[in-house]
C-alpha positions as CSV (number, residue, x, y, z in Angstrom):
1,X,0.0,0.0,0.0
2,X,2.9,2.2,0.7
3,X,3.9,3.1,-2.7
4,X,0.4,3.5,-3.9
5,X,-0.1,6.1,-0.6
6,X,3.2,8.3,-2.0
7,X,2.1,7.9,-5.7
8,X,-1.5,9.5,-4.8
9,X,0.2,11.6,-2.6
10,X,2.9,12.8,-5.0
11,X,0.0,13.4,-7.8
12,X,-2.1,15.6,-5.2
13,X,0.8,17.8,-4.4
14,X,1.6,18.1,-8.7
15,X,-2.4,19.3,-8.7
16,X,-2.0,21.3,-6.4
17,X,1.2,23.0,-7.8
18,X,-0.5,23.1,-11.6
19,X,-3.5,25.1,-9.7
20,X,-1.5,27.2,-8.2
21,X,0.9,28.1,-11.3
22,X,-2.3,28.2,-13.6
23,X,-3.9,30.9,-10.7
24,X,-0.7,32.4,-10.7
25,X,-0.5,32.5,-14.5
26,X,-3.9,34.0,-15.3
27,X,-3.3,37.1,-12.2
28,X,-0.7,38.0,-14.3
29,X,-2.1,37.6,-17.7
30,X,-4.8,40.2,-16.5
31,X,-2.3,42.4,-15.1
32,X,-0.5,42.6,-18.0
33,X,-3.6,43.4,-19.9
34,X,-4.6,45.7,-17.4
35,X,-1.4,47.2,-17.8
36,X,-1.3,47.8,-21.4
37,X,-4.9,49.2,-21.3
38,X,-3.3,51.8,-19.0
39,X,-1.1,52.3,-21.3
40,X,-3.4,52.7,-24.4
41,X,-5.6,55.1,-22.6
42,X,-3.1,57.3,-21.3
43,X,-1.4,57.3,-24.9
44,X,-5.0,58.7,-26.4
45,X,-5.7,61.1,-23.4
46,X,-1.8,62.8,-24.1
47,X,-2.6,62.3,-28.2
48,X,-6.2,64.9,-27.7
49,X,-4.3,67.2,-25.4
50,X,-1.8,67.8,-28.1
51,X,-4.9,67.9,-30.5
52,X,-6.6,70.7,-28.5
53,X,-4.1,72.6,-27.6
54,X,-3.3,72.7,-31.5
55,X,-6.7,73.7,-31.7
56,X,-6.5,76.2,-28.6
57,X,-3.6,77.7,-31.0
58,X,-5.5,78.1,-34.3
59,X,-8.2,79.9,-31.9
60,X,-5.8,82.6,-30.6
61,X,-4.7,83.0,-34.3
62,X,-8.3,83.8,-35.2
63,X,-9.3,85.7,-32.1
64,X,-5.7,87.8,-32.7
65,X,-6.7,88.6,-36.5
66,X,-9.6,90.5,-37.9
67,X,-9.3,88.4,-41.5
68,X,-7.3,85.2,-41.2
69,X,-6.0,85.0,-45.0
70,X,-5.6,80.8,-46.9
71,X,-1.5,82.3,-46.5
72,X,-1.3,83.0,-43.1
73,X,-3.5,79.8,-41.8
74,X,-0.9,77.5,-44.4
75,X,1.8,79.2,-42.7
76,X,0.6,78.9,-39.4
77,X,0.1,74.4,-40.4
78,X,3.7,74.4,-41.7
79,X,5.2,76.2,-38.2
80,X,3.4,73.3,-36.3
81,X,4.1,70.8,-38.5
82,X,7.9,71.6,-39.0
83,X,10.3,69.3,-37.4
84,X,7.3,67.9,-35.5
85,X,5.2,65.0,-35.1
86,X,2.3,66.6,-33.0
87,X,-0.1,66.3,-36.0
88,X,0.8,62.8,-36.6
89,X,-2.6,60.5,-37.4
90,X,-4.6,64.0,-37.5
91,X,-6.3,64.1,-41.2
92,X,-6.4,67.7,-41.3
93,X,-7.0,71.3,-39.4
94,X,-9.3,73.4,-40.7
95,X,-12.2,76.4,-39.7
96,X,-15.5,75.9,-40.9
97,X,-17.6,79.2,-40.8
98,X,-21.1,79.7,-39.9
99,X,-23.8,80.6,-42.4
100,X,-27.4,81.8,-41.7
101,X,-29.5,80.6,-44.3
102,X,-30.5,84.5,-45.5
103,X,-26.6,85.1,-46.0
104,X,-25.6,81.1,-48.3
105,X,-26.2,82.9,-51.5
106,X,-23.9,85.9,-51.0
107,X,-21.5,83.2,-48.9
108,X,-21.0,80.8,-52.2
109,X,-21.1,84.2,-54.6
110,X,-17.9,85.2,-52.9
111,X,-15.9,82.0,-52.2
112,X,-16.3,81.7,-55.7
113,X,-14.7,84.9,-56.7
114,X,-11.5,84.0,-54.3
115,X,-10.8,81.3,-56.9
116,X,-13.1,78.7,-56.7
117,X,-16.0,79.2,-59.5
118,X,-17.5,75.8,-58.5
119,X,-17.9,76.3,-55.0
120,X,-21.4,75.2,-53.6
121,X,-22.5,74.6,-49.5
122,X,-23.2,70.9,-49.8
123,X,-25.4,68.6,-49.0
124,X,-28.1,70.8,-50.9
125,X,-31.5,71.7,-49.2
126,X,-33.3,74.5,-47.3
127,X,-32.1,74.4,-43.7
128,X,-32.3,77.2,-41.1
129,X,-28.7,77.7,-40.8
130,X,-25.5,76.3,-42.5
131,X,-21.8,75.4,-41.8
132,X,-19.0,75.2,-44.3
133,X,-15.6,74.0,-44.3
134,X,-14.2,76.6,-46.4
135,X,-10.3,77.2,-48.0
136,X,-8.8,77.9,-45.0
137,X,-8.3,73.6,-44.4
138,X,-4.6,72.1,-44.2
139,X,-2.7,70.2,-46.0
140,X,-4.9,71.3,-48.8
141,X,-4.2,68.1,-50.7
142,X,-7.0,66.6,-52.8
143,X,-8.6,64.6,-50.1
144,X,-8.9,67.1,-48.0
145,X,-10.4,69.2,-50.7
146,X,-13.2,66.8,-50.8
147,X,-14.5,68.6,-47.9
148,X,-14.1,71.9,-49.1
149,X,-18.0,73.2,-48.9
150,X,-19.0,70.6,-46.4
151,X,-21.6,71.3,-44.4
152,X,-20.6,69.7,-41.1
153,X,-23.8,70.8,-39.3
154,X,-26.3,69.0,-41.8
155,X,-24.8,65.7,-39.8
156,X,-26.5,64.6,-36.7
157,X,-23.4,63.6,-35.0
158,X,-21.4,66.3,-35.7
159,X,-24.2,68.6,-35.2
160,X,-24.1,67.1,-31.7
161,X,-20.6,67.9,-31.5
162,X,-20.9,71.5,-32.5
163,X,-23.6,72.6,-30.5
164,X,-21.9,70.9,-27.2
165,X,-18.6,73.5,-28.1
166,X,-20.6,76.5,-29.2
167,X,-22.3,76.4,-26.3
168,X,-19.3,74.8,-23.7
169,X,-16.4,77.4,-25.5
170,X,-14.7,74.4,-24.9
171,X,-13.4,71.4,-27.3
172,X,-15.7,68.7,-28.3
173,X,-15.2,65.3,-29.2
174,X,-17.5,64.1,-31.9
175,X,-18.9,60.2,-32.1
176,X,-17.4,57.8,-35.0
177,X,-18.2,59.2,-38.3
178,X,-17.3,58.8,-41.7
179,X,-14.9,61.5,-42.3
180,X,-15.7,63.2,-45.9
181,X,-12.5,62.8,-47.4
182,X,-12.1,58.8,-47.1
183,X,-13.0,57.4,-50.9
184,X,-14.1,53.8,-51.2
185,X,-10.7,52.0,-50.7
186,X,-9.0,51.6,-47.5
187,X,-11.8,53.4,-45.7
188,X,-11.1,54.5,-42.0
189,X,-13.6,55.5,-39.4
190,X,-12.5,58.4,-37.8
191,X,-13.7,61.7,-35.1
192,X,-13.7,65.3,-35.2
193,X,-12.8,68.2,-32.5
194,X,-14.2,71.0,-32.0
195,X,-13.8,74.4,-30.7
196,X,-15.5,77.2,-31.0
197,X,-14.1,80.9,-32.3
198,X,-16.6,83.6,-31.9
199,X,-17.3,86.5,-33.7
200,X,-17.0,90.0,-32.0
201,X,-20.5,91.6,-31.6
């Protein structure tokens, strides 16, 4: 009996062992996980800091000018951009004005004589009010020109978006969209900030 009393014995203490090491192994697995979600998160939080206070600076350019010409907002992209990587994964910076609906006609009338004899608020339709991104978008590249008109504010999520910074004066982060400049192939998801410049009254 005596060997069959150390075999069961010797078995009970290897479970025992494998429980432990499999307990052992799956603590750390989640801290490891838990770790790396840390991580993740904190590397997004730092990522929309950078974003805003890009943002916070394109603000201060508009509040510090009367008439922000296409030249000064490219030079202002290429001084943040230079030797940096602060814009990195951001699709573009741009200002998109505010349009009442009695001023669209006279709004499209003179884009159009800055250069752009095509130039149309789009999607089409009566609506009480407009947005558009107009020229003043960076790098103005042809994707990002395929927003150049777009009214931003004719989209229920970023509508939602807007309204929550116009109202706030602070940033806003806008739900998943569909960005307008994606095409077809490779097509990303991707989310817009916000913030608000006002006009003196």
């Amino acid at each position: 009996m005596l060997p069959w009393i150390i075999l069961a014995s010797g078995l009970l203490i290897t479970a025992g062992i494998s429980e432990q090491a499999r307990r052992f192994s799956a603590q750390e697995h989640l801290r490891i996980e838990s770790n790396l979600l840390d991580n993740v998160v904190d590397a997004i939080q730092n990522k929309l800091e950078i974003d805003i206070s890009v943002l916070g600076s394109l603000a201060g350019l508009f509040n510090a000018s009367s008439q922000v010409s296409r030249s000064e907002f490219s030079t202002f992209y290429q001084t943040i951009t230079f030797n940096t990587r602060e814009l990195q994964g951001v699709q573009g910076i741009g200002f998109a004005r505010w349009i009442p609906a009695t001023e669209l006609t006279s709004f499209e009338r003179r884009i159009r004589t800055e250069g752009f004899p095509d130039f149309v608020v789009r999607p089409p339709g009566p609506r009480q009010s407009y947005s558009a991104i107009v020229e003043l978008i960076e790098p103005f590249d042809w994707r990002n020109q395929r927003a150049f008109g777009y009214d931003m504010y004719s989209e229920s999520v970023r509508r939602e978006a807007m309204q929550r910074a116009a109202e706030s004066g602070r940033a806003a982060l806008s739900g998943k969209v569909r960005l307008v400049q994606e095409t077809d192939e490779d097509l990303q998801r991707g989310a817009l900030i916000y913030l608000p410049v006002y006009a003196d009254q």
